[in-house]
Steps between C-alpha positions, in 0.01 A plus 500: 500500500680201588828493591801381314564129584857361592554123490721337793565136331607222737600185409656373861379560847811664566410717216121579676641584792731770366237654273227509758638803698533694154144404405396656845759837472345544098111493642571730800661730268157532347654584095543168337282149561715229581378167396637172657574236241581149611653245260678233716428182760378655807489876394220606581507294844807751533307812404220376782798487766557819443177635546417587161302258243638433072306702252568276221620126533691384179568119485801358615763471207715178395735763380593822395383478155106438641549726798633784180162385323237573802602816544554595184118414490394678796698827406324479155130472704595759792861677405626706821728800527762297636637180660638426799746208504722388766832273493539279161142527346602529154200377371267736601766779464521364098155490468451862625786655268382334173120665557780811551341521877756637768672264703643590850701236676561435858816379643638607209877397456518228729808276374655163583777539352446179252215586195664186289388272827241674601147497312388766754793724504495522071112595528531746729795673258234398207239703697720821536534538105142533506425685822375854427591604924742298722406503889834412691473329805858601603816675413648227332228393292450868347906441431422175307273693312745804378756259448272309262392869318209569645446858466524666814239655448269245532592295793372614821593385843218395719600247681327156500129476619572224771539682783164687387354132442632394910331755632161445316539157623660540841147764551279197377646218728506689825110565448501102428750315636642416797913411631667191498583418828864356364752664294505420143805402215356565140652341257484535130812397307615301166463169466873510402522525871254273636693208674726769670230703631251210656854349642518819643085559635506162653792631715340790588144401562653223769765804635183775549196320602313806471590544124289446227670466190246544209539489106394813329307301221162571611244766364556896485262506826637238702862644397444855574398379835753276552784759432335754721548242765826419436810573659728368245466424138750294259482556183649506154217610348463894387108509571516349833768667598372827409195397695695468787696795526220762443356301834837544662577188555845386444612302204775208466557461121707157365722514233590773307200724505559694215139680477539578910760757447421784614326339815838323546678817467326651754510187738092452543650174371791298532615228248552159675676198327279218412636211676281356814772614746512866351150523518468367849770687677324822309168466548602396916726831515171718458214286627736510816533906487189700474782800521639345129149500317395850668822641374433313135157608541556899545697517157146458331436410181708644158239421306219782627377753704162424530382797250592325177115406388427889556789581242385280284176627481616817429748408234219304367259807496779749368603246184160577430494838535346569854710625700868538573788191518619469891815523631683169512526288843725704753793362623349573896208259569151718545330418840166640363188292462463515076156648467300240343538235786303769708 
């Protein structure tokens, strides 16, 4: 008898990479069939980082009405138990609740702070009136959610599935890759920002002749191997960020960075004012002091313990009736290996 299929919809890379160690936890758990769905530029090349390969390819939408129209097609040809969607899919998570298909959300509760200016921010507080389970990444974000009404009930703290995704990754490039012999700057910022920062590289890169200051637009490969390599990443953006820290390397954010809370609460990053002499005089202070980014470095990352894809399988499992929910993400960080990397 064949087993009961869960969906994990992507519509970004950043979205495939996240997924990809819940697709592995769900099939090494052996009750439910998880089936890899890729409906975005790139997707499946993400997927294929990653080691795994997209069961179904949907065609890339112009927007979210088409994008709510192919799966509402697929899900009428080959409806699953349950979806999987990560971050501000709403259109997939729409699709799934009108066919009255269970929606569980990861990174549930992430805020900015600004849903009338931000298109992202509103759908991901769209997507909770939907969800059917909320997966926390973090304290605060299961705080957003309770504030919002979200039943308690039905939020669960996981934490976030990047630090799960690093070490997938960080396991595939060692077999592959091989060092760079100088250090490396990533950089992946706003383009609010952009004459500031470059004002700022060009000082740098003639200051450190052994730095190699790199923009983080590339593909999910080349930028999972580029952050491994790294020894210093600025960024204002969540995904990158988040990237980062779960490969502990330390994090410079500009501006405000409102969605970087908790990582700036815990000081894994530090804001920096975004102004070329700010950033400079910054970025020198810990290129200049290994001591600085070991010390930023040991915090960790807020955002996950490296177990979150095996709690989600679980929850996953138990909203379906197999099994029991799991206890939410500790407050200590585990040092165990989680089970399905093995």
């Amino acid at each position: 008898m064949p087993l009961p299929e869960v969906h994990l919809v992507s519509g970004t890379c950043a979205e495939a990479t996240r997924l990809a160690p819940v697709a592995a936890a769900i099939r090494a758990q052996g009750l439910l069939e998880p089936v890899l769905v890729a409906a975005g530029t790139d997707v499946s090349r993400a997927h294929i980082s990653m080691g795994l390969a997209s069961d179904v390819t949907l065609p890339t939408p112009a927007d979210q009405a088409t994008a709510i129209r192919h799966y509402d097609q697929l899900w009428a040809e080959r409806t699953p138990a349950a979806v999987l969607v990560r971050g501000d899919n709403l259109a997939a998570a729409l699709a799934a609740y009108w066919r009255r298909i269970p929606v569980l959300h990861l990174d549930a509760g992430r805020r900015s702070g600004t849903p009338g200016a931000d298109a992202v921010d509103a759908d991901r507080r769209l997507l909770a009136q939907v969800a059917t389970l909320h997966l926390a990444a973090a304290p605060l974000a299961a705080m957003n959610l309770l504030d919002e009404s979200v039943v308690a009930g039905d939020i669960l703290l996981t934490g976030g599935t990047a630090v799960d995704a690093a070490r997938m990754l960080t396991a595939r490039l060692r077999a592959a890759g091989t060092p760079r012999p100088n250090r490396v700057l990533l950089v992946g910022v706003d383009d609010a920002y952009d004459r500031p920062v470059r004002e700022a590289m060009l000082d740098l890169a003639a200051r450190y002749p052994d730095l190699d200051v790199i923009g983080a637009r590339v593909s999910t490969h080349e930028r999972a191997r580029l952050v491994a390599a790294a020894d210093l990443v600025l960024a204002d953006d969540f995904d990158l960020a988040e990237e980062a820290l779960a490969a502990g390397v330390p994090v410079l954010v500009p501006g405000e960075g409102r969605e970087l809370s908790e990582a700036l609460h815990t000081g894994s990053a530090r804001l920096v004012e975004p102004t070329a002499e700010a950033l400079e005089r910054e970025l020198a202070t810990l290129l200049d002091s290994r001591l600085r980014r070991d010390s930023m470095r040991a915090l960790g990352s807020p955002y996950g313990d490296g177990l979150a894809a095996g709690r989600i399988a679980q929850a996953t499992a138990a909203l379906l009736g197999q099994g029991q929910f799991p206890d939410p993400m500790p407050a200590r960080k585990p040092t165990e290996e989680p089970t399905w990397m093995s």
